[in-house]
N, C-alpha and C positions, 0 to 999 in steps of 0.2 A: 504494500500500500504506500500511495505516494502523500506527502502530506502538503497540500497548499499555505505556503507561510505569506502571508498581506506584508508587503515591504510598505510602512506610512509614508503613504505622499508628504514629500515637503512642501508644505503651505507656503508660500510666499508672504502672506498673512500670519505669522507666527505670533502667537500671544505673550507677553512681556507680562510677569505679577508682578503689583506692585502695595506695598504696606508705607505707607505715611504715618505720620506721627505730626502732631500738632500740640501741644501742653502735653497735657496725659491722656489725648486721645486717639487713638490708632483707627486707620481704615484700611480697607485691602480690594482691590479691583484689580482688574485687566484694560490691557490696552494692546492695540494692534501693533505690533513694532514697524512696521513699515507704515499702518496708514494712522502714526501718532499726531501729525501734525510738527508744528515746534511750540519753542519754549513757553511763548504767550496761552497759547491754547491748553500748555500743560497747566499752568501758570492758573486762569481763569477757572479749569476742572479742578484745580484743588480748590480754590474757593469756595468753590458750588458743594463739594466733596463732603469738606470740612466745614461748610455752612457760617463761613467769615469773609462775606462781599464787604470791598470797600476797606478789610484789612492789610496793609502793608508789608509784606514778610521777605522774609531770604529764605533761599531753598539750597541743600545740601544732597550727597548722596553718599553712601558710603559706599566705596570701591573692593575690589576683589581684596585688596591687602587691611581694608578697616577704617581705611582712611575717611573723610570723610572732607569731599570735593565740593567746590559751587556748582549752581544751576543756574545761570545767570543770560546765557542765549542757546540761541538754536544747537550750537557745536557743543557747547557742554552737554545738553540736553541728549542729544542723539548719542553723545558720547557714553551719558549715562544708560541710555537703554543697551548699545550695544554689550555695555559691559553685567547686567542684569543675568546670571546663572545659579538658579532659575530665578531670584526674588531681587528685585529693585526697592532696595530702602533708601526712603525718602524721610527725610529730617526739617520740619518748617519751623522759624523761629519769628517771634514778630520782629522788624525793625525800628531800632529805638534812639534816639538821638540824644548825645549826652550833652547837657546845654554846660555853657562856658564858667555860669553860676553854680556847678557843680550838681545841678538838676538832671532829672528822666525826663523827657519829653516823650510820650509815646505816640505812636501813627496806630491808627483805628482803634480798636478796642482794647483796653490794657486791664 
């Protein structure tokens, strides 16, 4: 008897997980690694994600070695997906400006 083994099609479409982190709250989704768009559009779905429009943040990702990278345009962005095996962590912080008076100024919601 001969046994038929299904070789998987490679999708061209291959799905990228991804786990975010925002304070102490974590999300996890999928995204199409080719048809991700770039950074803004990453940028905007966290937003929506994490349910903070109108908040100001910096985005990080932690690399194969732990490190933990910007997200900052499109080339970071792609950089980070490609590097995504199997889990893309994603690390959001709000941005905060330290005023000269030795003050926090915060952007959106603090």
């Amino acid at each position: 008897m001969s046994r038929h083994q299904r070789t998987p099609l490679k999708n061209e479409e291959t799905m990228v997980e991804v786990k975010s982190k925002f304070e102490a709250e974590y999300r996890r989704f999928a995204l199409k690694k080719n048809g991700a768009g770039g950074f803004e559009e990453f940028y905007q779905l966290l937003q929506t994600i994490h349910r903070i429009p109108g908040v100001d943040f910096w985005l990080g990702y932690a690399d194969v070695h732990g490190d933990l990278l910007p997200i900052n345009n499109d080339d970071n962005f792609h950089k980070a997906l490609s590097s995504a095996n199997p889990l893309l962590r994603i690390i959001i912080q709000k941005r905060v400006t330290i005023l000269s008076t030795g003050g926090i100024m915060c952007h959106g919601r603090c």
